[in-house]
C-alpha positions in Angstrom: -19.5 16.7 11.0 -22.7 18.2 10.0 -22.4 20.4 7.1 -19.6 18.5 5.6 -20.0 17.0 2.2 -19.3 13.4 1.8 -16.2 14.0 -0.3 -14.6 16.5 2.3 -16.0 13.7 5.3 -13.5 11.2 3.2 -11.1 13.0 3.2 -10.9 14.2 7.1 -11.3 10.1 8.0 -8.1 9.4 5.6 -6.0 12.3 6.6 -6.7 11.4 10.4 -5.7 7.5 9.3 -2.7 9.0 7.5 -1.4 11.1 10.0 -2.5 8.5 13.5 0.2 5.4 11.0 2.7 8.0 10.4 2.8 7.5 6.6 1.3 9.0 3.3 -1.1 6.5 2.0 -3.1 3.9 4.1 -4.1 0.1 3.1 -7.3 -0.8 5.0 -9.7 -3.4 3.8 -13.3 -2.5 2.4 -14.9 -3.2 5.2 -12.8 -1.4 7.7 -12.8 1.8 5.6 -16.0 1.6 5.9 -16.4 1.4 8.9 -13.7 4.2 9.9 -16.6 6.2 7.6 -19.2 5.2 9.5 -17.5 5.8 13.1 -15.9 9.0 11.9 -17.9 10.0 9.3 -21.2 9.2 10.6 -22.3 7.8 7.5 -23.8 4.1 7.2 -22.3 2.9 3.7 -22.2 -0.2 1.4 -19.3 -1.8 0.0 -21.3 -0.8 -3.5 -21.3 2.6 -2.7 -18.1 2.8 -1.3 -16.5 1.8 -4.2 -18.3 4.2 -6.8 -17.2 7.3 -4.3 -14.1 6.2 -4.3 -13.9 5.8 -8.0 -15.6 9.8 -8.1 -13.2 11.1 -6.0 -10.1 9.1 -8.1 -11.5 10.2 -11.4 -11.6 13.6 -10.1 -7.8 13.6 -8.8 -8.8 14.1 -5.2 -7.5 10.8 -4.4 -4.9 8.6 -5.6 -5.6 4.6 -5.3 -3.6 1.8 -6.1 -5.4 -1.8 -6.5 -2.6 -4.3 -5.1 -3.0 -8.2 -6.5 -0.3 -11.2 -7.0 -0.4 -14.2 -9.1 -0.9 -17.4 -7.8 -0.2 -20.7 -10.0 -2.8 -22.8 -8.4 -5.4 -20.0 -6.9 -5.3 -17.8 -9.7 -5.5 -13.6 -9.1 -5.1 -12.8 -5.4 -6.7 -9.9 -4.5 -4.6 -7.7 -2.0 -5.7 -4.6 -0.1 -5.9 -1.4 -1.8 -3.1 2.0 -1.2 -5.1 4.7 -0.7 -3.4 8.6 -1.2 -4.3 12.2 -1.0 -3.8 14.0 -3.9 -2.8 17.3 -4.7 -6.3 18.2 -5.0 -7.2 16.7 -1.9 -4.4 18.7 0.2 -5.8 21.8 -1.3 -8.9 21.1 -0.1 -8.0 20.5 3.1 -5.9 23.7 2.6 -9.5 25.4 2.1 -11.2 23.6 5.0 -8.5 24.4 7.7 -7.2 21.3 8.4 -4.0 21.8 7.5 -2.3 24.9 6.4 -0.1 25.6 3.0 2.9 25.6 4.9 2.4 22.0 6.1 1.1 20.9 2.7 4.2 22.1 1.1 6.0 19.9 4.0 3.9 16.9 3.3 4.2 17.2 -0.3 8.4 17.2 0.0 8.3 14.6 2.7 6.4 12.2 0.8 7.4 8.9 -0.3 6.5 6.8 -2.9 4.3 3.8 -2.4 7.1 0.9 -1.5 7.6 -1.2 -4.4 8.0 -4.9 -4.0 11.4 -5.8 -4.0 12.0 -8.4 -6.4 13.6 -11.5 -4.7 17.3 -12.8 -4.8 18.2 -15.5 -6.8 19.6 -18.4 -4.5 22.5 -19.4 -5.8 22.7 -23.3 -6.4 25.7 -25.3 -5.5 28.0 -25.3 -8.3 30.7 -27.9 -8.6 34.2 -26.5 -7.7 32.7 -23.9 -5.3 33.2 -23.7 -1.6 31.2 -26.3 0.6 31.8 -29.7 1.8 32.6 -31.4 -1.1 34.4 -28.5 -2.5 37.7 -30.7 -3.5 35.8 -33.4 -5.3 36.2 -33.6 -8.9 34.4 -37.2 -9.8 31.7 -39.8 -8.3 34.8 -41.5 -7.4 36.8 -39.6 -5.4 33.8 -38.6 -3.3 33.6 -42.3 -2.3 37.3 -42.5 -1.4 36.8 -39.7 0.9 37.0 -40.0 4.3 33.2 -38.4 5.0 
């Protein structure tokens, strides 16, 4: 990958991430995008640096990030892995590069789907008196203890 400049080098590691999972955005911890840059990319980087290319190629809409975290009542923030997308920027520039071509980033772009949301969870439903259950036909304290159970 001589020749290649480090935001084009990014983006051939992630589309080859993207397209070996089968899905259009990728979640991989610091350290293992790192070191998918540094086996593919040939380029030794830390998590520092890392971080402020990333944050160049976000600003410049090449890239499309989204920082994942969940709040805990006892711990606090919890820190999650990061989504990582190409953007529409990005696509064209692989357009330009030859990885792809504009037919397939027209395909991409109408096959993608959004990030999935987190579903918010069902309310259980607590036993309510009258309802169906064991003791569905009790009406007092006292006609639970003259039953047969």
């Amino acid at each position: 990958m001589r020749g290649v400049t480090y935001d084009d080098k990014f983006l051939l590691v992630l589309w080859d991430k993207m397209k070996y999972f089968g899905q259009h955005y990728v979640y991989p911890s610091q350290v293992t995008l790192g070191g998918w840059i540094r086996d593919q990319g040939g380029m030794e980087r830390c998590r520092r640096t890392l971080n402020r290319h990333l944050r160049v190629l976000e600003n410049r809409q090449i890239l499309g990030r989204i920082r994942r975290y969940k709040h805990d009542r006892v711990k606090g923030l919890q820190f999650a892995t990061t989504l990582y997308s190409i953007g529409i920027l990005g696509l064209m520039k692989l357009v330009k590069l030859g990885v792809i071509t504009y037919k397939e980033m027209k395909e991409y772009i109408k096959n993608s789907k959004p990030f999935r949301s987190r579903q918010p969870r069902k309310p259980v439903e607590s036993p309510s008196p009258g309802g169906a259950g064991l003791l569905s036909g009790m009406i007092s304290l006292g006609d639970i203890l003259k039953s047969p159970i």
